[in-house]
Residue, then its C-alpha position, 0 to 999 in steps of 0.5 A: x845900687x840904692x834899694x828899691x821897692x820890690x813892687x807894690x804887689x808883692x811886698x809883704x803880702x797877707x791874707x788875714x784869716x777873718x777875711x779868707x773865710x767872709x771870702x771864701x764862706x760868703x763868696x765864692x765858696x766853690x773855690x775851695x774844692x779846687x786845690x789851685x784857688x785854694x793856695x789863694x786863700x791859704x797865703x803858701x804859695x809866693x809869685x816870683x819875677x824875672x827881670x826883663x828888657x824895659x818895654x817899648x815907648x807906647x806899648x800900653x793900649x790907650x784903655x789900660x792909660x792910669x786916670x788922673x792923679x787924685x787930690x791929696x794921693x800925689x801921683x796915685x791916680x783915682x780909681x776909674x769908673x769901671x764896671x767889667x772886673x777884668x778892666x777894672x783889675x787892669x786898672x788897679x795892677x797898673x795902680x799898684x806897679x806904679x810909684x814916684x817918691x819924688x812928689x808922693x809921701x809914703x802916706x799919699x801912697x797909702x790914702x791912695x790905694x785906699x781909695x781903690x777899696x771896696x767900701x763893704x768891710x766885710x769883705x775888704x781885705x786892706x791889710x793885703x793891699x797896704x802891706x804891699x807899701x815898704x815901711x817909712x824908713x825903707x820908703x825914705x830911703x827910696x825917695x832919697x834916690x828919686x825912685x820912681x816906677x811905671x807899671x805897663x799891663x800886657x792883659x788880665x784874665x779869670x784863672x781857669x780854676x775861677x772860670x770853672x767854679x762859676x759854670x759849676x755854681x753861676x749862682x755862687x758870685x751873687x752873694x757878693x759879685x766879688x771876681x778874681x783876676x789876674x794880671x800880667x805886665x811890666x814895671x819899668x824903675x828908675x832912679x837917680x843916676x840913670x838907675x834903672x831896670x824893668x821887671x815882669x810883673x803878675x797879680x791875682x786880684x780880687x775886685x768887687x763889681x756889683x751890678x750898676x755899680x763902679x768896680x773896687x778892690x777887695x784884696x791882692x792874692x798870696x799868690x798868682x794863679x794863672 
């Protein structure tokens, strides 16, 4: 069996200390009174994921759909021009839980998540999200056996730990409207010679969504928290 990509949210995953403490002093500083948002920040904890029967053909709803692909990023699609942090966070896992070597070089794969991210460096954790992408030998060795995979999003959702920091501080998400989601879902892999099998998946996000403005990426968790 050849080997394959873990899946772009959990392959080498970083939160770099400058970036916990912009987040965690300038955003949502009320987050680290609360011992489960706290392990988002402190990089211990690791997510793990069963493998499980591929899902239906159509099970994905129409607004969950990958937008087209952008130019120069081979399949990674554009991010969409969305305004609600948990669709926009939909939006993204999806983005990350899916792939094709086939037409799509290790470098497309990079510029097009890079595209998702948020433009304030001060805030944009990007080594979180490009460690998520396999090294070139490891990424060569996956387009040699045609892999590919589909991320299908079954819902998102503000972990309880987030919802209850904000009805004790409403104020605290106005310092840099940065929201953090998770997202639960399937990815579906294939590769040559009928290869294949489908994973559960699950990521905690963090998206920046000022008001009237699109939605962007800030950083992928350590860990999941539901």
């Amino acid at each position: 069996m050849p080997k394959r990509l873990p899946s772009l949210s959990g392959y080498g995953v970083t939160w770099s200390a400058n970036k916990r403490v912009a987040i965690g002093a300038l955003v949502i500083t009320a987050l680290l009174a609360i011992a489960a948002t706290a392990a988002w920040f402190s990089g211990n904890g690791e997510h793990s994921q069963n493998a499980k029967t591929p899902p239906a053909a159509g099970s994905s709803s129409p607004s969950e759909a990958a937008p087209a692909p952008a130019a120069g990023s081979g399949s990674v699609p554009k991010p969409p021009q969305i305004a609600e942090p948990v669709a926009f966070a939909k939006a993204a896992a999806q983005m990350l839980w899916s792939y094709d070597t086939r037409d799509t070089s290790r470098d497309q794969q990079l510029a097009g998540m890079q595209a998702w991210m948020t433009k304030e460096t001060k805030y944009a954790d990007w080594t979180s999200v490009s460690g998520q992408v396999p090294d070139p030998l490891l990424w060569s060795r996956m387009a040699d056996q045609d892999q590919h995979a589909t991320g299908t999003v079954t819902e998102g959702h503000y972990p309880s730990a987030f919802k209850q920091a904000l009805a004790d501080d409403p104020s605290a998400i106005t310092k840099a409207y940065i929201y953090v989601v998770t997202v639960n879902g399937k990815q579906q892999i294939e590769w040559k010679k009928g290869g294949g099998g489908a994973e559960d998946r699950a990521v905690t996000l963090a998206v920046q969504c000022r008001p009237n403005h699109d939605c962007s990426l800030v950083a992928i968790a350590p860990s999941v928290t539901q």
